[in-house]
C-alpha positions in Angstrom: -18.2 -27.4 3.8 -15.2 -28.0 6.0 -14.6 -31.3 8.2 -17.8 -33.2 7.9 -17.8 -33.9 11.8 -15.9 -30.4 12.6 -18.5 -28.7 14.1 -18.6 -31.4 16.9 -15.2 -31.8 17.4 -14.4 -27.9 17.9 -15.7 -25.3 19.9 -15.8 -21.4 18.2 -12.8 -19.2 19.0 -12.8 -15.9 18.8 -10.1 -13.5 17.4 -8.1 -11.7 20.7 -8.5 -8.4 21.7 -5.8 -6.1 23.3 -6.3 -5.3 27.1 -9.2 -2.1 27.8 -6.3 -0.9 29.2 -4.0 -0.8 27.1 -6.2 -0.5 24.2 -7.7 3.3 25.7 -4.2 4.7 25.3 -3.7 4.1 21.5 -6.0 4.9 18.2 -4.5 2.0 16.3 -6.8 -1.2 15.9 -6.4 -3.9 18.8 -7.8 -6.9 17.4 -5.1 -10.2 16.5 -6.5 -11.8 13.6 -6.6 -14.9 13.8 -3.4 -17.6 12.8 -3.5 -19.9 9.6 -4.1 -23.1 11.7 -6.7 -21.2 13.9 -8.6 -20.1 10.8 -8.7 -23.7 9.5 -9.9 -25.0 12.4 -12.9 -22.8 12.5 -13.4 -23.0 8.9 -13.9 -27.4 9.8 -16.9 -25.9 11.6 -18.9 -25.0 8.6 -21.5 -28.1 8.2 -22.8 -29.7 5.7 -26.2 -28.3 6.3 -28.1 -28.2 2.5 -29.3 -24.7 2.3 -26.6 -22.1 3.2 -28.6 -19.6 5.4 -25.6 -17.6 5.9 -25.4 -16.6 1.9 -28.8 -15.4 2.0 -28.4 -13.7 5.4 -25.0 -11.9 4.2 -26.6 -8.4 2.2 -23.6 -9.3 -0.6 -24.3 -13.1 -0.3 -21.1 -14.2 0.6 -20.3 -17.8 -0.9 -19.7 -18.6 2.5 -19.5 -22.7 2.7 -17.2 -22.7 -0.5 -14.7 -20.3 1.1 -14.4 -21.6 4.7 -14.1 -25.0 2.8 -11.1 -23.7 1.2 -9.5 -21.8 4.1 -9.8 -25.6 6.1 -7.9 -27.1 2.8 -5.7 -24.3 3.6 -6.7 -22.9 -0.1 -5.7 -19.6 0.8 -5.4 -18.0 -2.7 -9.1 -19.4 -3.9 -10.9 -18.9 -0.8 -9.6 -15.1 -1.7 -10.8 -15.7 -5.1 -14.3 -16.5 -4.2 -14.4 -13.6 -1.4 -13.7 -11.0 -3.8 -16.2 -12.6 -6.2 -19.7 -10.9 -4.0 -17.6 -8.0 -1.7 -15.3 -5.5 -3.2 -13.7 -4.8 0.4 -13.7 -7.4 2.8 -11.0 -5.7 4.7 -14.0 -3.2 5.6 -16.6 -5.6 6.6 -14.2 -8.1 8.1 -13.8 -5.2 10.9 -16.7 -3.7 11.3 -19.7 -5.8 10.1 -21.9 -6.5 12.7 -21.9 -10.5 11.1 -25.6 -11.0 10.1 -24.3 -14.1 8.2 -23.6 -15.6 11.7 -27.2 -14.8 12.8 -28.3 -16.8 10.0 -25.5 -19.9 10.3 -27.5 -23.1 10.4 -25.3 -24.2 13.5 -26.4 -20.6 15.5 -29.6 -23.2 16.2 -28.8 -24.9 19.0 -24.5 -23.7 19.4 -22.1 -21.3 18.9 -22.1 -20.4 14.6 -19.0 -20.5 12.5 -16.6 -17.4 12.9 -17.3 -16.3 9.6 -16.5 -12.8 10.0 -13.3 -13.7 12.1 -12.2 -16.7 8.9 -13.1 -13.5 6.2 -10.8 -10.8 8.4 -7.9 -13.9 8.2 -8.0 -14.2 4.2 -8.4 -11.1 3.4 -5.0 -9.7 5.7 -3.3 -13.2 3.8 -4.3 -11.5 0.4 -3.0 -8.1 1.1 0.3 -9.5 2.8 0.8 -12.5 0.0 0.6 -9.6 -3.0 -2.5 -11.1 -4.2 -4.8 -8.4 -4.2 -4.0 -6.5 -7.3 -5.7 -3.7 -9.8 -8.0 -5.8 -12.3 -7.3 -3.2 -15.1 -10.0 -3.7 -18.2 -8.9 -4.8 -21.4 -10.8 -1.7 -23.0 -12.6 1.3 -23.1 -15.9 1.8 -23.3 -15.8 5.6 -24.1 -18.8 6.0 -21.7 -17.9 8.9 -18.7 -19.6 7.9 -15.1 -20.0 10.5 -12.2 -20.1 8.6 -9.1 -21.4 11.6 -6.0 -20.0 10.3 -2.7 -17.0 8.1 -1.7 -18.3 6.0 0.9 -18.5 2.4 0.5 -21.5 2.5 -2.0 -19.9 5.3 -3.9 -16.6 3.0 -4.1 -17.8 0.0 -4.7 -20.0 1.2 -7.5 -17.0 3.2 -9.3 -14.7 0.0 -9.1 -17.3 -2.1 -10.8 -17.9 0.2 -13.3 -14.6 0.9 -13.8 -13.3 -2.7 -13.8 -15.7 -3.1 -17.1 -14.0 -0.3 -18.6 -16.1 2.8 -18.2 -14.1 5.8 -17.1 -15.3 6.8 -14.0 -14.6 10.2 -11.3 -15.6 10.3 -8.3 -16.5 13.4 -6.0 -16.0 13.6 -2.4 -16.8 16.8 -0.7 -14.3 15.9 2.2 -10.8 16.7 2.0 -10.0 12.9 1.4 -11.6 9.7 0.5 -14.0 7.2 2.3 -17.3 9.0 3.2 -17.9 8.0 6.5 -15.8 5.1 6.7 -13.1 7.8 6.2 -15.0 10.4 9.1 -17.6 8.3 10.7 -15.8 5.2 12.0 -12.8 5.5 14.7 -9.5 4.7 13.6 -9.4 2.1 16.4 -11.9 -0.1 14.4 -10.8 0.9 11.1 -7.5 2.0 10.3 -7.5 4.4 7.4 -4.6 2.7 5.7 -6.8 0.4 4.5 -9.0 2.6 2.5 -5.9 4.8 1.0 -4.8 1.5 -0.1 -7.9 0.3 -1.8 -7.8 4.1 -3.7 -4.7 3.2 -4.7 -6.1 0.2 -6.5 -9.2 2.0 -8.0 -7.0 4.6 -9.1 -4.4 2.0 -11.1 -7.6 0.4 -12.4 -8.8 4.2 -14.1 -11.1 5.5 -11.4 -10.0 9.2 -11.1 -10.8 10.8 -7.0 -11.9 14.9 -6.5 -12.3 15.8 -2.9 -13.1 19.0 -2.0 -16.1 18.8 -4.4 -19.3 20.3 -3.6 -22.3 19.0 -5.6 -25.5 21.3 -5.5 -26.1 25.1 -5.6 -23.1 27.3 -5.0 -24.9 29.6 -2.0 -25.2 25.9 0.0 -21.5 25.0 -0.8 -19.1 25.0 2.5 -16.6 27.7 2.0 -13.4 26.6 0.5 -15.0 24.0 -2.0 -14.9 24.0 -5.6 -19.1 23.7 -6.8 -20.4 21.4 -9.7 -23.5 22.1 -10.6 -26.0 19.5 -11.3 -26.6 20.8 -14.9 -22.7 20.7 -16.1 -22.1 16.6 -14.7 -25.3 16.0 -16.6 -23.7 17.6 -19.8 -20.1 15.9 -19.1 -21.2 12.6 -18.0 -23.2 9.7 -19.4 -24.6 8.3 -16.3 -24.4 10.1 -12.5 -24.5 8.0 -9.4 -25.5 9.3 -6.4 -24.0 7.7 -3.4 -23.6 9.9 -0.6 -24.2 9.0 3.0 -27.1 9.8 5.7 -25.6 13.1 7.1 -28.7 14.3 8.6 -28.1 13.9 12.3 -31.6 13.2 14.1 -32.2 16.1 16.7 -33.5 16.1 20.7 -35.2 19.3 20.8 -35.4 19.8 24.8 -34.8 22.7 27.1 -30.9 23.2 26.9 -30.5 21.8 23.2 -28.2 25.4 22.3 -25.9 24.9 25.1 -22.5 24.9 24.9 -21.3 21.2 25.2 -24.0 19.5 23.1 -23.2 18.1 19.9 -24.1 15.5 17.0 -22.0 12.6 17.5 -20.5 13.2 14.0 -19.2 15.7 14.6 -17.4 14.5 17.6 -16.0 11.1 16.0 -14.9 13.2 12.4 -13.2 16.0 14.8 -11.0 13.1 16.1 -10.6 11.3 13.2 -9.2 14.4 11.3 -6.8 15.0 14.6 -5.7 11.5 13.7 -4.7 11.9 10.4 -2.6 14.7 11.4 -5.0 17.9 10.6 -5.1 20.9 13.0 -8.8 21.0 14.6 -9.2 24.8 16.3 -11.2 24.0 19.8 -11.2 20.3 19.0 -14.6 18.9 21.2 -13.1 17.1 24.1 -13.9 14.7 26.7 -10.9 15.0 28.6 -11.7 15.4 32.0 -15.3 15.3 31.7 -18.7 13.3 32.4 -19.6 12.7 29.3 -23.2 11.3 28.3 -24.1 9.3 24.8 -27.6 9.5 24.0 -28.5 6.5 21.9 -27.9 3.2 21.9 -26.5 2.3 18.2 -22.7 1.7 17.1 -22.4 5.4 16.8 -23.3 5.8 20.5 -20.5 3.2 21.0 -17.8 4.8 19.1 -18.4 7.8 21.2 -17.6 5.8 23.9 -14.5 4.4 22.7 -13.4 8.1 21.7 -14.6 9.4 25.1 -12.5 6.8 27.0 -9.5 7.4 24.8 -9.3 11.3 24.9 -9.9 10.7 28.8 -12.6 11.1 30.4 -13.6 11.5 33.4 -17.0 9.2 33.1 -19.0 8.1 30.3 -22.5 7.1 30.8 -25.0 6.0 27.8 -28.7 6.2 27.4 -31.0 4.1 25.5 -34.6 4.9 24.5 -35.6 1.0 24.6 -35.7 -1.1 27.7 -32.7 -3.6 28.0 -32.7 -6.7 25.5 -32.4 -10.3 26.7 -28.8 -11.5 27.0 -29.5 -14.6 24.6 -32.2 -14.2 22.0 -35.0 -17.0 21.9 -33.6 -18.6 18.8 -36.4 -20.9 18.2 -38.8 -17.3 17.3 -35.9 -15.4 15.6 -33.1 -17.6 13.8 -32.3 -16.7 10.7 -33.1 -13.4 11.1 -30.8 -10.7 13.0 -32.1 -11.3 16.6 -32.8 -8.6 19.1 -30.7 -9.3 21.8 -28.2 -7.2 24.4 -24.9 -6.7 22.5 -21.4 -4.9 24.5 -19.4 -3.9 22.4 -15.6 -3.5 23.3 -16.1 0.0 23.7 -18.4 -0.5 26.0 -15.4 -2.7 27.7 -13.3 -0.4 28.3 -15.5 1.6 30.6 -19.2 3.0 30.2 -22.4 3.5 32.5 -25.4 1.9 30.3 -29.0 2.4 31.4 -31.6 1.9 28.8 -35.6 2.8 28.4 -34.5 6.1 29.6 -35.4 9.8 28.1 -33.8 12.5 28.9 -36.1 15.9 29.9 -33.3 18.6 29.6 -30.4 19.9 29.6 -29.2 22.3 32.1 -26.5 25.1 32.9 -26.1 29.0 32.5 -24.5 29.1 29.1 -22.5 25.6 29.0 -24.0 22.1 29.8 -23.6 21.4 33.6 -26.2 18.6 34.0 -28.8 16.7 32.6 -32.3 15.8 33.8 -33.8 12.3 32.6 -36.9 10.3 33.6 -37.6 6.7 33.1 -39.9 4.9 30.7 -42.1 2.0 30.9 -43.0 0.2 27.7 -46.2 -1.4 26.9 -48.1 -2.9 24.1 -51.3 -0.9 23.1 -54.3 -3.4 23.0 -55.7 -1.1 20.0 -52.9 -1.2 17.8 -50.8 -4.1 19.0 -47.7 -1.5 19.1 -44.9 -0.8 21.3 -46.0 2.3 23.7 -43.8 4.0 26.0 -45.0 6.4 29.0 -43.3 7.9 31.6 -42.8 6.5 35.2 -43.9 8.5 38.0 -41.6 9.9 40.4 -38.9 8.6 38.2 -36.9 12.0 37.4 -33.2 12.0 38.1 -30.2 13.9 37.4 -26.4 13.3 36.3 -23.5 15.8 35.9 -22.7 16.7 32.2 -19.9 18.3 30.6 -20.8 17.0 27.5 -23.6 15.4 25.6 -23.1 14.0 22.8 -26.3 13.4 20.3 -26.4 9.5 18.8 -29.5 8.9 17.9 -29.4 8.0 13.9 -29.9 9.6 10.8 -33.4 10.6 9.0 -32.3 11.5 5.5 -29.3 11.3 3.2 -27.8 15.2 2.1 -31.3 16.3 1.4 -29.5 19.4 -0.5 -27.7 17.1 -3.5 -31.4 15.5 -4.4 -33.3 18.2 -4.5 -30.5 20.0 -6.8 -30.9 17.4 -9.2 -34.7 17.4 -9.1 -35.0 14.2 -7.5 -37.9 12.8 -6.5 -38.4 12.0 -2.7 -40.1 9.0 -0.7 -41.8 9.3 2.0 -38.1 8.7 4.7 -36.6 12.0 2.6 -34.1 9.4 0.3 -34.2 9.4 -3.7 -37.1 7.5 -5.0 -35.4 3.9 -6.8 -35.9 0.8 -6.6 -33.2 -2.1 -6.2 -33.4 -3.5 -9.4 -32.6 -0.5 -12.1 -31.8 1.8 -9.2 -32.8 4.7 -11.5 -34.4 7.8 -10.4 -36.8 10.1 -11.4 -34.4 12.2 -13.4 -33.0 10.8 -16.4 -29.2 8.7 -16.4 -29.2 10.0 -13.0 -28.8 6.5 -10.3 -28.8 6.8 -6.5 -27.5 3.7 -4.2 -26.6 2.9 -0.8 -27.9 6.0 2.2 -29.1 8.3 -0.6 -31.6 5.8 -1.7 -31.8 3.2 1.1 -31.0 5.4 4.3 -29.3 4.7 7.2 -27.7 1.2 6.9 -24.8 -1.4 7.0 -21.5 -0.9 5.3 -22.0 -3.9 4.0 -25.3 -2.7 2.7 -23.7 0.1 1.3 -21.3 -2.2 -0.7 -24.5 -4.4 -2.0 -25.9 -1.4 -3.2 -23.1 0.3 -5.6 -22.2 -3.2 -6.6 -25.9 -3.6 -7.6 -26.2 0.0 -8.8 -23.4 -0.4 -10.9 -24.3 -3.7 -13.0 -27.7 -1.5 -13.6 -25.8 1.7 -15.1 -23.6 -0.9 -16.9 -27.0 -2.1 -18.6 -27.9 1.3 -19.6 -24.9 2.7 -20.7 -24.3 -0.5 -22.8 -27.4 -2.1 -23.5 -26.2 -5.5 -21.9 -23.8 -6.3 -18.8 -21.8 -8.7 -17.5 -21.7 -7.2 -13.8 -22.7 -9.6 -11.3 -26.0 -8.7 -9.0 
């Protein structure tokens, strides 16, 4: 814990944002960590309260108390020490984590919880910047060869266990460069992708060798331009295959207007942008300059859209949401320490956004380009059969907005259905690779799948729980024992 009477004595502060407006005219991140003497003060507000709930609410069970302990004692070096012990990239989730650890913080009761995500942003940066953070090369070599399929942060996290216990390990990435979707699928503005080419950069000095531009599956599905591994030859090179690659399957809104022009997956959007970013040529680049722009869907996709929407200009951005609009503060008494349903704004949604929820949209309109959108509105009501969650339409509730573009943001339903059924893998019922979180073995023999492929569409932090997990349990099999952690 930190100050025994500190979470009296000080209220919660926040890290500081840039202005909206200045923010919307940049890609680069806007957020100020926060100072050494900030951080120690918020760390004093960890209590003393017997049973950590934020450990078991964190998905990679933070140590949480012992590390704000040591960030109040200004222990900078060991409160780094016990970060990296449960989360192989902190950096990541100390940007973009939606914090269910502070959900689950004993003082979120009846005030405002610890800043843990905020105090775990502040050591990490110290690490990086103090030279602390450094390759943990093994002492030896296993002789054992590990295909890791995906470089996302399950794919990562798994190789640089593995790795780290001296197995050699590659790792194929069908991009042109490494990171799955945090590389593609989160704005630079929330993640700067310095930070992953610098965490490659590790993996690689520790022996983890990257190949992008690696297709995985049957040649005739294989994107032009890719080099193709076939299932059969990674089973015959390598000792153990992980599959780790992300939910990519976009979920659909088939209405009248669906194929015209202007309507697109948010993915494809956000990666379009990203890859601009980074310096690529994108040939007719999907813009919002200029236009009204609508988000369907609700999610932190739908809000990245936003904040990419607002950025390259446009003219209006207006989001829908299925659901009818959450309660500003949870009832913590019926929800605490669970993640709450509640309204959350994100600082996209800041800088400028429409939002309108329990709303569906009917179609999509225009001769061959979206010009506008038709919606109605829903009312939701519990069905005295089944106890569930019904919605139906309200009468004489149609309306209409002008669209330029529509941009789809409505989740994921299955990881890259085309890699598993390659391999032969068996399926559940959601479409994802039939393991279970203890061996995380599939069907097919030394073949593992972790994170999206086997839990779907999640957390990066999930993602991170998941190869870590997945690792210690291909450690077991390759060597008969491990000494991974869980």
């Amino acid at each position: 814990m930190g100050k025994i009477t500190g979470f009296m004595e000080y209220e919660r502060v926040k890290e500081t944002y840039e202005a909206p407006k200045v923010r919307v005219r940049h890609w680069k991140e806007f957020i100020a960590p926060l100072t050494d003497e900030e951080a120690k003060i918020q760390g004093a507000r960890c209590m003393d309260c017997g049973t950590p709930f934020c450990t078991h609410g964190c998905p990679v069970n933070n140590i949480i108390p012992d590390w704000n302990d040591l960030v109040y004692r200004q222990d900078w070096h060991a409160a780094l020490d016990v970060l990296l012990s449960t989360n192989n990239f902190p950096e990541f989730t100390g940007r973009i984590c939606p914090a269910p650890c502070e959900a689950a913080c004993t003082l979120n009761i009846n005030n405002n919880p610890v800043g843990i995500k905020s105090i775990e942003h502040a050591i990490i940066d110290k690490g990086w910047s103090e030279g602390w953070v450094v390759p943990q090369i093994p002492s030896h070599k296993t002789g054992k060869k590990v295909a890791v399929i995906g470089s996302g942060p399950s794919g990562m996290a798994c190789a640089q266990q593995l790795a780290r216990v001296g197995h050699s390990v590659t790792v194929f990435e069908k991009s042109d460069r490494i990171g799955g979707l945090l590389r593609y699928g989160i704005p630079d503005f929330k993640l700067e992708k310095s930070h992953i080419d610098r965490r490659v950069t590790q993996m690689e000095a520790e022996g983890v060798e990257f190949r992008t531009s690696v297709y995985v599956g049957p040649e005739a599905d294989a994107p032009e331009g890719l080099t193709v591994r076939s299932p059969e030859s990674l089973q015959e090179e390598f000792d153990a295959i992980v599959l780790a690659g992300g939910s990519e399957t976009p979920r659909d809104l088939p209405i009248p207007g669906r194929k015209l022009r202007g309507v697109h997956f948010a993915m494809d959007f956000l990666r379009q942008q990203n890859k601009v970013n980074a310096g690529d040529q994108v040939p007719k680049q999907i813009s919002a300059k200029g236009k009204h722009v609508i988000v369907i869907g609700g999610g932190d996709t739908g809000s990245d859209c936003i904040g990419t929407s607002n950025r390259q200009g446009a003219a209006s951005v207006t989001q829908f949401e299925l659901m009818g609009k959450l309660p500003e503060v949870e009832d913590k008494e019926m929800t605490w320490p669970y993640w709450p349903a509640k309204l959350r704004t994100s600082s996209s949604h800041e800088e400028g956004c429409e939002r309108d929820w329990a709303v569906s949209t009917a179609g999509l309109h225009g001769k061959t380009k979206v010009e506008k959108l038709s919606a109605v509105r829903l009312e939701w009501f519990k069905d005295k059969a089944t106890g569930r969650a019904k919605m139906r339409e309200v009468e004489g509730s149609k309306f209409e907005l002008p669209a330029d573009l529509v941009l789809l943001a409505m989740g994921f339903t299955s990881a890259v259905k085309g890699v598993l059924d390659s391999f032969g893998i068996e399926l559940n019922a959601r479409g994802n690779a039939q393991a279970n979180d203890i061996n995380y073995a599939t069907s097919v023999g030394k073949v593992f799948a972790a994170g999206d492929m086997r839990r779907g569409q999640s957390l990066v932090v999930w993602a991170i729980r998941e190869g870590r997990q997945c690792a210690r349990a291909v450690d077991e099999f390759l060597m008969g024992s491990t000494v991974l952690p869980r």
